[in-house]
C-alpha positions in Angstrom: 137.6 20.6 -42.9 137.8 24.2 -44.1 140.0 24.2 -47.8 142.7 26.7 -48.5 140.5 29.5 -48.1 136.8 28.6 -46.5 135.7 29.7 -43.4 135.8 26.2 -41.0 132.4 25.4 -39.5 130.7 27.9 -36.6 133.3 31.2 -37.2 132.2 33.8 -39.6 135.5 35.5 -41.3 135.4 39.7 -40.7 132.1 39.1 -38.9 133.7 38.5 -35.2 136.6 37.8 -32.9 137.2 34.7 -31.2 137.8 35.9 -27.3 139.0 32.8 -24.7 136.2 32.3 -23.0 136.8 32.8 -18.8 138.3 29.7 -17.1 138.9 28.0 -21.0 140.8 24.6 -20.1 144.4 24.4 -22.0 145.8 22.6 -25.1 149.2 21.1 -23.5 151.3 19.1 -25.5 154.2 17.5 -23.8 157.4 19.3 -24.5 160.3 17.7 -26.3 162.5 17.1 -29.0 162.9 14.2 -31.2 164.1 13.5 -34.5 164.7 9.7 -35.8 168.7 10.6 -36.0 168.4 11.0 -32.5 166.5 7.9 -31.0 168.4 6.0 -28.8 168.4 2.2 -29.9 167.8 3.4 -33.5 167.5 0.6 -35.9 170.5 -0.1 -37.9 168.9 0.5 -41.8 168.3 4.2 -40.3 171.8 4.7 -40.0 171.8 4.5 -43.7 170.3 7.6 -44.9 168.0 10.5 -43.4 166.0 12.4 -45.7 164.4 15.6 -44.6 161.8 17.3 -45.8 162.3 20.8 -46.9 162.0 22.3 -44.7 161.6 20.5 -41.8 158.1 21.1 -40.2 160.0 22.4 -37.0 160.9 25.1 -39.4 157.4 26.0 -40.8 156.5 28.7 -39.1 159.5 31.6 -39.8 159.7 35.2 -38.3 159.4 37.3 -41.6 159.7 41.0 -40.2 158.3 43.0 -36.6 155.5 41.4 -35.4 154.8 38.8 -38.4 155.0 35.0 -38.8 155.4 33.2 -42.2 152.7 30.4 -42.0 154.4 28.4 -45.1 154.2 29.8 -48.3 150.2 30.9 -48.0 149.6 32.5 -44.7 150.9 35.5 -42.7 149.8 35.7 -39.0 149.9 39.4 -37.7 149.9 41.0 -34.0 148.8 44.1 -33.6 147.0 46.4 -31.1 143.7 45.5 -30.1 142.1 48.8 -32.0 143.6 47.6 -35.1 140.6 46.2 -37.4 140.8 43.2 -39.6 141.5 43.5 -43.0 139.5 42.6 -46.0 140.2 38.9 -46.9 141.0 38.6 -43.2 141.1 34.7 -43.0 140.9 34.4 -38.7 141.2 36.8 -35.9 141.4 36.1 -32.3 142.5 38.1 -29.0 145.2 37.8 -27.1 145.9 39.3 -24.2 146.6 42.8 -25.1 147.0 42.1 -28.8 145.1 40.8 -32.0 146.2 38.5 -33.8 145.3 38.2 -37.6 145.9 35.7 -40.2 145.9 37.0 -43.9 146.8 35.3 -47.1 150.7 35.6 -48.1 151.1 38.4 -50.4 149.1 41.0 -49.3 150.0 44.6 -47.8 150.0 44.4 -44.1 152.0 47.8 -43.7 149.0 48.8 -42.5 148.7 46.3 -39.5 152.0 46.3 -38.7 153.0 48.7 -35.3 156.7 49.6 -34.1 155.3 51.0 -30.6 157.2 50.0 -27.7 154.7 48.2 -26.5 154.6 45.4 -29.3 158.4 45.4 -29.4 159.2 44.4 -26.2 156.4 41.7 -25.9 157.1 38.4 -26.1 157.8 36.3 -28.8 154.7 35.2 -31.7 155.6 31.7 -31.9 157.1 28.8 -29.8 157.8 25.1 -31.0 156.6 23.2 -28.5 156.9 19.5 -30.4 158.7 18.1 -32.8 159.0 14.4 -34.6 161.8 14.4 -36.9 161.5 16.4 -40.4 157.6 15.2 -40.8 155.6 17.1 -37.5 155.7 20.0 -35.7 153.4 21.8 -33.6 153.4 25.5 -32.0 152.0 27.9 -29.7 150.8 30.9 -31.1 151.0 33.7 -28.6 149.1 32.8 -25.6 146.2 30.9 -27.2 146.4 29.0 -30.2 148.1 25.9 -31.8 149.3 25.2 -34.9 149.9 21.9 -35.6 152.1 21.5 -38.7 152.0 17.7 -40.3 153.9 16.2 -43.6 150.8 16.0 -46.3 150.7 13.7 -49.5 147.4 13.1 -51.9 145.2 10.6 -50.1 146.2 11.0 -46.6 143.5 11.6 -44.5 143.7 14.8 -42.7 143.5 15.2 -39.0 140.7 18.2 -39.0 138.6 16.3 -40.9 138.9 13.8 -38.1 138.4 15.8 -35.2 135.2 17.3 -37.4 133.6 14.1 -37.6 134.1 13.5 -33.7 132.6 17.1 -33.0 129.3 16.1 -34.9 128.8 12.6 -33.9 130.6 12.7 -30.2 129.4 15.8 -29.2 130.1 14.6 -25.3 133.8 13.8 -25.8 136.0 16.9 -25.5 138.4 17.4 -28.5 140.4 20.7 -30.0 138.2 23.1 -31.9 139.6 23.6 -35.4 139.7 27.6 -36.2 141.5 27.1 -39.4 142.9 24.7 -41.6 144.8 24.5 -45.2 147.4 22.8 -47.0 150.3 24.0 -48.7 150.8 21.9 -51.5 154.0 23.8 -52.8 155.9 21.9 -49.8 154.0 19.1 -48.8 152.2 19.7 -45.6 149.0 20.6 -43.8 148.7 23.3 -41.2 145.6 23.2 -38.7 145.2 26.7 -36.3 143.1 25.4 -33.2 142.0 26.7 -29.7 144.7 26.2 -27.2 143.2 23.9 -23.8 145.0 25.2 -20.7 145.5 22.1 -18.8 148.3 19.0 -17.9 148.5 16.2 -19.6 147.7 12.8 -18.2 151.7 12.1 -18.0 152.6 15.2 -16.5 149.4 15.2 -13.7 150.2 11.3 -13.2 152.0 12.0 -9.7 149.9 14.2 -8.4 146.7 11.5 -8.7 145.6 9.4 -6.4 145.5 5.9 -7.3 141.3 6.6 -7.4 141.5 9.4 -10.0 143.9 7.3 -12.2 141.4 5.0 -12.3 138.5 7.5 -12.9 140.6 8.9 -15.6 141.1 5.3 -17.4 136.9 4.5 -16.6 136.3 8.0 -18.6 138.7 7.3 -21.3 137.5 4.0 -21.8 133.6 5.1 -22.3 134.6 7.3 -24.8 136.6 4.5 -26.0 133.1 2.8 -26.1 131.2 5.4 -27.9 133.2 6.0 -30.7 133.1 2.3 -31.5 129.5 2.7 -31.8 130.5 3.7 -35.4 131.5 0.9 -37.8 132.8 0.4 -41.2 133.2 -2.7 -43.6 137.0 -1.8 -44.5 139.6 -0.8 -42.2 140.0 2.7 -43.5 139.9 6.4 -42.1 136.9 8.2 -41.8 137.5 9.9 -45.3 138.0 6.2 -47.0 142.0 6.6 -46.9 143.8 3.4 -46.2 145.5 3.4 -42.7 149.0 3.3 -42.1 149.5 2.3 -38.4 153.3 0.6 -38.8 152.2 -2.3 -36.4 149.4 -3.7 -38.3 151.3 -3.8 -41.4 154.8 -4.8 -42.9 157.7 -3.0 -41.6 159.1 -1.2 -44.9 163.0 0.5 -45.5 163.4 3.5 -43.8 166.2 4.5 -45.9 163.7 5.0 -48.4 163.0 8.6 -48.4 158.9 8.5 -48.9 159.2 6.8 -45.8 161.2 9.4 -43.3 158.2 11.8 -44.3 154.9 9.6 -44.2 153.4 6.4 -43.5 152.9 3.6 -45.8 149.1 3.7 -46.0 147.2 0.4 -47.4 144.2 0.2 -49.9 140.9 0.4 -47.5 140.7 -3.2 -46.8 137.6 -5.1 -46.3 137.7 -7.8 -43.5 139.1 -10.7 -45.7 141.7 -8.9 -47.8 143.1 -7.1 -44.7 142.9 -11.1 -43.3 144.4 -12.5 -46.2 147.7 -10.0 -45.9 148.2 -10.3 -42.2 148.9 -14.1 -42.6 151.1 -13.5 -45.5 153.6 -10.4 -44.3 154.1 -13.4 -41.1 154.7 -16.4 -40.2 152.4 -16.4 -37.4 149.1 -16.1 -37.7 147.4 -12.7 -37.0 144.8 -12.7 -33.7 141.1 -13.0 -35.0 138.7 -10.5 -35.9 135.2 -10.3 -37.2 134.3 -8.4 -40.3 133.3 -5.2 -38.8 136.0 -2.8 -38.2 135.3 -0.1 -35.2 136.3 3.4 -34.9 139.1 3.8 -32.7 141.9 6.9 -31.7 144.4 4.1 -31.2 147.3 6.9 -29.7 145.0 7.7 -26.4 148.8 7.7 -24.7 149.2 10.0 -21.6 150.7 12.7 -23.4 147.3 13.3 -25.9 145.4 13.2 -22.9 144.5 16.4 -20.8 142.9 16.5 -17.5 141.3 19.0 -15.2 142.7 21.3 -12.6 141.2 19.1 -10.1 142.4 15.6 -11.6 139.2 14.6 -11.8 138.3 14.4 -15.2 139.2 14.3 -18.7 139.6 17.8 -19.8 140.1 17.1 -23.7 141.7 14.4 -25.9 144.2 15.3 -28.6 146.0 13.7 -31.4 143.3 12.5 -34.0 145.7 11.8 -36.7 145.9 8.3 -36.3 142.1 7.5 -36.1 140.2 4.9 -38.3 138.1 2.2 -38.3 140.2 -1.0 -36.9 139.7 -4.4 -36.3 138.2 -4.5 -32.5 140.9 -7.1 -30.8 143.5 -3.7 -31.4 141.2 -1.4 -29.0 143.0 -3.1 -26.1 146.0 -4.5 -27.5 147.6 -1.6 -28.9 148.4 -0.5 -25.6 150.7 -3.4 -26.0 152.3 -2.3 -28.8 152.8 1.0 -28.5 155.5 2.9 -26.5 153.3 6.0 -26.7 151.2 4.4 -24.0 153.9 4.4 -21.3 154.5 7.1 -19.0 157.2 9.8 -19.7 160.5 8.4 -17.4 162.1 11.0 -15.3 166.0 12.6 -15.6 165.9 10.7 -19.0 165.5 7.4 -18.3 164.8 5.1 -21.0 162.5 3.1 -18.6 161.3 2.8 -15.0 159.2 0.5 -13.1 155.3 1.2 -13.0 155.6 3.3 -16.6 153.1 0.9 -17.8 150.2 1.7 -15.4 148.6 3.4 -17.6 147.7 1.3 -20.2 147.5 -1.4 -17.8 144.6 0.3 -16.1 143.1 1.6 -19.4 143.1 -2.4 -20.8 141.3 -2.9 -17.3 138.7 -0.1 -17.7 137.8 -1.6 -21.6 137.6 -5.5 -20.4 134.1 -3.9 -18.3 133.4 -2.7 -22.1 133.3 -5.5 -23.9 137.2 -5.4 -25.3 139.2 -8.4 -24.9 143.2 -8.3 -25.5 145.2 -10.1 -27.7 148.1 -9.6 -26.2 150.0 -13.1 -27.3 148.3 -13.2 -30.1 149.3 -10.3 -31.4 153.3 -10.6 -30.2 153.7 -14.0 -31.8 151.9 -12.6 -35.1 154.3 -9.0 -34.9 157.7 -10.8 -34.1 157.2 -13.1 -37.2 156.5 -9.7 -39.8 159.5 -9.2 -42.4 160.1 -6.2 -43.6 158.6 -5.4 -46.8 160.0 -3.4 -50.1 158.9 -0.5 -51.6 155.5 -1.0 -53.8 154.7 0.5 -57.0 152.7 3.1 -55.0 155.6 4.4 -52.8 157.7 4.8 -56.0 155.2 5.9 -57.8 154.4 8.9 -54.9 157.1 9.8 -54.5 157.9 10.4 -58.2 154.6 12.9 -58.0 156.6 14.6 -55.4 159.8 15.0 -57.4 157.8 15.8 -60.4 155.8 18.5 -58.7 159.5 20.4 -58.3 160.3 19.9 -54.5 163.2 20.2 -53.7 165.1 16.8 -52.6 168.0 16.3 -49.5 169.6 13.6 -48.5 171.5 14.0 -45.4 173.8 11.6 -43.5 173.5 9.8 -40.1 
């Protein structure tokens, strides 16, 4: 990942202009709105007490005068006319359309980038939130061509560019986002990555339009990939970086009225095979399904929303939404689909459910059985429905003390 101020991997800063190259497919996030306060059939210790961040991630990214974004407390992204050159300590610059866009560090002069002509007036807007989950993640368009995705940061969390990094250089085959930019703004607790926007559906919003043949070409695709990443393997299940994971259904549940938790994941230590054994039998009364002691590489959140396909429906056209991937125990690569509402298909007029939303995972549990991935479906439900919810450790007091300490700002607000 680039830091605070690097220049990320294969752009060189004031040397060049990133231009959309002709026919570029199209980052597409589904759109919609959802904060926990707001979740239908939302469990009853959430009623307790929500605590935001502040601000919210939805509200990152702030109109701070004509044609000028507040990225955070660190960046400034600028549109100007296309003559207008880059400033020194230009961090990125990219077309769009009839306008550059440039993004400088926060505190510099940009009276000289700045242009009141009609034309940049009466354009459209800079910015548009396109998703957002609770307090904790947001992501936007910038203009016509880039993404920001905005997510809730703490020491030792494994960063999501980093990720996608480590997939570009080892899966070179398997379309991801390009990163253009990334940095973390300590001074409120979150991490902002600036990447290439695919135009293109996602999986969930092409879904009708595919025949039943291209639904399963799409599942065979995803599940080579699937394949090929676990071709990499690690001793402990941990992320990429050697964080400990946090994916809430392999661990305890903990108490969401605790505020460390409304803003990030409970992570564990970066398990080997028998400690990560040894605490799966005792957060449940069931036993957990069995694993070996190799843990696999795995985006376990391959849903049909972080899915993109092409024009034609033919293919995978990229595959967002890295945050989540580690090394995990293999029976999860087709279980999770199990476990996981993120798998089912978006329902129409705002239904809750609707028969056939579970197609796709179905077929994509298919597609890995002719890999080698076996489900442990009933394995896995017996072990998750006997989990009791855990406490607060140490560690989560302990962080979130660091955070308090550090001078941000704390809110509790009512459900």
């Amino acid at each position: 990942m680039a830091g605070a101020w690097e220049t990320p991997s294969g752009f060189v800063a004031n040397q060049g202009i990133w231009q959309p190259e002709e026919g570029f497919s199209i980052l597409r996030l589904r759109s919609y709105n959802v904060q926990i306060k707001h979740i239908t059939g939302t469990p009853s210790y959430l009623a307790a007490m929500y605590h935001e961040m502040i601000p919210p991630c939805r509200e990152s990214i702030t109109e701070s005068g004509p044609n000028v974004l507040a990225l955070g407390t660190m960046v400034n992204c600028i549109r100007a006319p296309l003559s207008t050159p880059p400033a020194p300590n230009t961090l990125l610059s990219w077309h769009d359309g009839d306008f550059i866009f440039h993004l400088l560090p926060r505190g510099r002069s940009t009276a000289n980038l700045i242009n009141s002509s009609p034309q940049l007036q009466d354009s459209l807007p800079m910015h548009e939130l396109i998703y957002d989950a609770g307090s904790s993640s947001g992501v936007y368009f910038l203009g016509n061509e880039i993404v920001c995705k905005v997510k809730g940061w703490k020491e030792g969390m494994q960063l999501e560019s980093e990720t996608i990094a480590f997939v570009r250089e080892h899966f070179p085959t398997i379309p991801v986002p390009e990163i253009l930019y990334s940095w973390i703004d300590k001074s409120i607790n979150r991490s902002f990555d600036i990447m290439k926007r695919f135009h293109a559906r996602t999986l969930d919003k092409a879904w009708a339009d595919l025949t039943p043949q291209q639904r399963l070409n799409i599942a065979e695709q995803v599940a080579g990939y699937i394949s090929l990443l676990a071709t990499k393997t690690a001793k402990r299940f941990e992320t990429i970086s050697g964080c400990g994971v946090g994916t809430p259904a392999l661990i305890a549940g903990w108490p969401f009225e605790s505020p460390i938790h409304t803003w990030f994941r409970r992570t564990l230590p970066p398990y080997s095979a028998a400690e990560y054994r040894d605490y799966a039998k005792r957060i449940s009364t069931a036993p957990p399904p069995e694993f070996d002691d190799v843990f696999v590489f795995y985006h376990d959140d391959q849903g049909p929303t972080n899915i993109l396909v092409s024009d034609d429906g033919n293919s995978v056209a990229a595959i967002i939404d890295w945050e989540n991937a580690a090394f995990y125990p293999r029976y999860w690569v087709a279980t999770v689909q199990f476990a996981h509402a993120g798998f089912l298909l978006e329902p129409p007029n705002g239904q809750r459910r609707f028969e056939g939303d579970d197609e796709w995972g179905l077929l994509l549990v298919e597609a890995l059985k002719q890999h080698g991935f076996d489900s442990c479906k009933e394995a896995y439900k017996a072990w998750s429905k006997g989990k009791a919810e855990d406490v607060d450790t140490e560690k989560d007091l302990a962080e979130w003390q660091k955070i308090l300490d550090d001078g941000y700002p704390y809110e509790e607000t009512g459900v």
